[in-house]
C-alpha positions as CSV (number, residue, x, y, z in Angstrom):
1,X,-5.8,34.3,25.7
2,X,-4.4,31.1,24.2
3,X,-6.3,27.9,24.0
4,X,-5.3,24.8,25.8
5,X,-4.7,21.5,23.2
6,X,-5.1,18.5,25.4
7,X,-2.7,16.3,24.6
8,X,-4.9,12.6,24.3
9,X,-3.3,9.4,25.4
10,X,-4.8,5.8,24.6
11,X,-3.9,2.8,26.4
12,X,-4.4,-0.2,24.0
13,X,-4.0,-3.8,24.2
14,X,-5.3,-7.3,24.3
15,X,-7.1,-8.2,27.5
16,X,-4.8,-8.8,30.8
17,X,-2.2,-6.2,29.7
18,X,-2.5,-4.0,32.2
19,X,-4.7,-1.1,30.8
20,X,-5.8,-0.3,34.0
21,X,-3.0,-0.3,36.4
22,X,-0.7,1.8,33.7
23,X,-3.5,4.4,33.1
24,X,-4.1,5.0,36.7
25,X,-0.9,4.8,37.3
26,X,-0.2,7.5,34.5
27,X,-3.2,9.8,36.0
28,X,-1.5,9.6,39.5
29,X,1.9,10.7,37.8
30,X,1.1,13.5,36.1
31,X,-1.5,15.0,38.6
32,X,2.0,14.5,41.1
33,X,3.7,16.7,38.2
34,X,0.9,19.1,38.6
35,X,-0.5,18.5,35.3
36,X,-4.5,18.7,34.8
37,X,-6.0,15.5,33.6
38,X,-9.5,13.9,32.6
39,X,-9.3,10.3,32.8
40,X,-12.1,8.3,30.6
41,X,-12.6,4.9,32.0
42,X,-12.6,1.4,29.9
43,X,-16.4,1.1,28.3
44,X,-16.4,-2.5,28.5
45,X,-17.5,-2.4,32.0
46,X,-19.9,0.0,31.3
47,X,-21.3,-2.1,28.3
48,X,-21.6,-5.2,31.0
49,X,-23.0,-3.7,33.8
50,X,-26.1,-2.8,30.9
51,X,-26.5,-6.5,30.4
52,X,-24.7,-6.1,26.9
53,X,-23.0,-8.9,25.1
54,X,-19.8,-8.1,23.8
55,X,-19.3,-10.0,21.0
56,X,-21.9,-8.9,19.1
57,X,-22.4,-6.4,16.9
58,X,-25.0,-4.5,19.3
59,X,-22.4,-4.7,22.1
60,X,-19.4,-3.4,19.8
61,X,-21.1,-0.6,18.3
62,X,-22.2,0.7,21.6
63,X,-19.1,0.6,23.1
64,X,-17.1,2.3,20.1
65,X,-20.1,5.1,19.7
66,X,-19.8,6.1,23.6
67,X,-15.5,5.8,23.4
68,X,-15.8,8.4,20.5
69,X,-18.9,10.0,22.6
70,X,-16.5,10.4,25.6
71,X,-13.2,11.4,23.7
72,X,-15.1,13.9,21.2
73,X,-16.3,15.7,24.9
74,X,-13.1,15.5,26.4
75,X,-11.6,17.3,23.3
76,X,-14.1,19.7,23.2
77,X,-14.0,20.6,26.6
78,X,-10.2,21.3,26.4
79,X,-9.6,22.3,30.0
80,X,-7.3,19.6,31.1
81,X,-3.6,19.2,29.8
82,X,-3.7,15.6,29.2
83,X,-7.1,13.0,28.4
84,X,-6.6,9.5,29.3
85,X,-7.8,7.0,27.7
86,X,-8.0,3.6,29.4
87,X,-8.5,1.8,26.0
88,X,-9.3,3.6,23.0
89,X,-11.8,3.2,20.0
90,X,-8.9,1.3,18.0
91,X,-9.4,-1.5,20.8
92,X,-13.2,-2.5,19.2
93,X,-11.0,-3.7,16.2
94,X,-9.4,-6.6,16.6
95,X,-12.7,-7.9,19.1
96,X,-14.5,-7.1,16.4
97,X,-12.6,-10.1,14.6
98,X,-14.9,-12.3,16.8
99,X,-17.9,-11.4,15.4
100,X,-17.2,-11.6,11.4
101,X,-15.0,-10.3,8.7
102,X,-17.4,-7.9,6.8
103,X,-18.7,-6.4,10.3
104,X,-14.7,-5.6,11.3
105,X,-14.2,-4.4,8.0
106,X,-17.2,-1.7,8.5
107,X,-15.5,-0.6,12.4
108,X,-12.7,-0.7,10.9
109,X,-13.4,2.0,8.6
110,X,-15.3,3.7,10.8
111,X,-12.1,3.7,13.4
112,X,-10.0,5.1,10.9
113,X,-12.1,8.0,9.8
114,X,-12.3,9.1,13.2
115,X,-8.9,8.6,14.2
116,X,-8.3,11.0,11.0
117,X,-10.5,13.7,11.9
118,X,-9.1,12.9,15.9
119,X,-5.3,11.4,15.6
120,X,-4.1,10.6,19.1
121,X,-1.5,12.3,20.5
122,X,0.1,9.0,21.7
123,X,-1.0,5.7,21.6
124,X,0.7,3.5,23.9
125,X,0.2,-0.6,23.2
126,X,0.5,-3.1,26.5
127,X,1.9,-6.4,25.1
128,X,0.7,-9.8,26.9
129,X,2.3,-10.7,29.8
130,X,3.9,-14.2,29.8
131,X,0.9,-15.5,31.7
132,X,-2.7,-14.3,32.2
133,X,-3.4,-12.8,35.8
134,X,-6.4,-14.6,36.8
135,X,-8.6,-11.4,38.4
136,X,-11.5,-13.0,38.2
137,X,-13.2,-11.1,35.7
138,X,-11.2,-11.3,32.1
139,X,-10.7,-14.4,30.0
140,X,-8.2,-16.5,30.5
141,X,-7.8,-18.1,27.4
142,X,-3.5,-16.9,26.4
143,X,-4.2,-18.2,22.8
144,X,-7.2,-15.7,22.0
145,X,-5.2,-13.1,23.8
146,X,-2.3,-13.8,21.9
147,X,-4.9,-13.6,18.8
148,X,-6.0,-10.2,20.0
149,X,-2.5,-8.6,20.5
150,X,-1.5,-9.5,17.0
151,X,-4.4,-8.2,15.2
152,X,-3.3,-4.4,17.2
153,X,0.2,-4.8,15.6
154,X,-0.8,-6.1,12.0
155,X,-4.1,-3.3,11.9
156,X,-1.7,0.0,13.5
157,X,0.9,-1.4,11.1
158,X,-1.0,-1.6,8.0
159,X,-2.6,2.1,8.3
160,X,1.0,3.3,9.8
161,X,-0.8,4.7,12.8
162,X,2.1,5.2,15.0
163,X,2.4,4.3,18.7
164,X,4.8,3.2,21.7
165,X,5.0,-0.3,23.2
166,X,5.3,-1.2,26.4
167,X,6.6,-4.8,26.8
168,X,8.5,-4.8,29.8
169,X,8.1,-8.2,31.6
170,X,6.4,-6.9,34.9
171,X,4.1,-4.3,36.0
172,X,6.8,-2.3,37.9
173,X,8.7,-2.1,34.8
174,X,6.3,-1.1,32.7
175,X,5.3,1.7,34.9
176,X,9.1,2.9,34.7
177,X,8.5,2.5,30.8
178,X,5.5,4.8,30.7
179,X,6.9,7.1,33.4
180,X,9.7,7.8,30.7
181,X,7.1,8.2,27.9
182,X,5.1,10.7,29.7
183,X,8.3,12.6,30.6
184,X,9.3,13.3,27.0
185,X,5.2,14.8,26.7
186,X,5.1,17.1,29.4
């Protein structure tokens, strides 16, 4: 009997991109296609509803352990055709850049070993909209976004990690955009 290789898909990008709506969307879309899919949900939320601070160095490090935590049992569970991931544990890098230089240097490193030993199979980057949705829940602040977005191109760029963007200039095109992508995988 052969054994299953879930294929493992990370949705990454600055805050306000639309992580969310693209990897539902993308779970709804292959499930319609009859594909088998584990979805594994942003930790942020997880880290806030704990009380956790974000930008610190105890709220990082939890939410990049239990982002590996959760891909590593997806992987090794390998039931399911496709694992997506709404964020992934390249996203603590560039947040990380909040906190200080030596401390995103050491998740940094610790990013890259595990993307080594666990290489996505396709990493799909959400550029900034043109302006912030306010949803009531994610900063607002375009130039820290902005900030944040960069920081994913110059760090995937410098360790030639490759992935897909997805830039379209509304949420219905983007959808069309990732629709396409997840054709070629299938």
């Amino acid at each position: 009997m052969e054994v299953m290789q879930s294929k493992r898909i990370g949705f990454i990008g600055a805050h306000s991109t639309g992580k969310d709506t693209l990897s539902h969307h993308a779970m709804s879309f292959l499930k319609k296609k009859k594909h088998s899919c584990y979805y594994i949900s942003e930790m942020a939320e997880k880290a806030l509803m704990r009380g956790m601070d974000l930008n610190t160095p105890t709220g990082q490090m939890w939410m990049l352990g239990y982002q590996m935590k959760a891909e590593m049992e997806a992987l090794q569970w390998n039931k399911r055709e496709f694992i997506l991931c709404n964020r992934s544990v390249i996203d603590n890098v560039p947040y990380c850049n909040r906190i200080s230089n030596l401390f995103r240097s050491k998740i940094e490193d610790m990013v890259l070993h595990y993307i080594k030993l666990f290489p996505y199979d396709h990493l799909l980057l959400l550029r900034p909209f043109k302006k912030i949705e306010n949803d009531g829940l994610r900063d607002m602040d375009r130039k820290d976004q902005l900030q944040i977005d960069q920081y994913f191109i110059t760090f995937l760029q410098a360790y030639h990690i490759p992935y897909q963007e997805l830039n379209a200039p509304t949420k219905g095109l983007r959808i069309k955009q990732m629709e396409k992508i997840l054709r070629n995988v299938m």
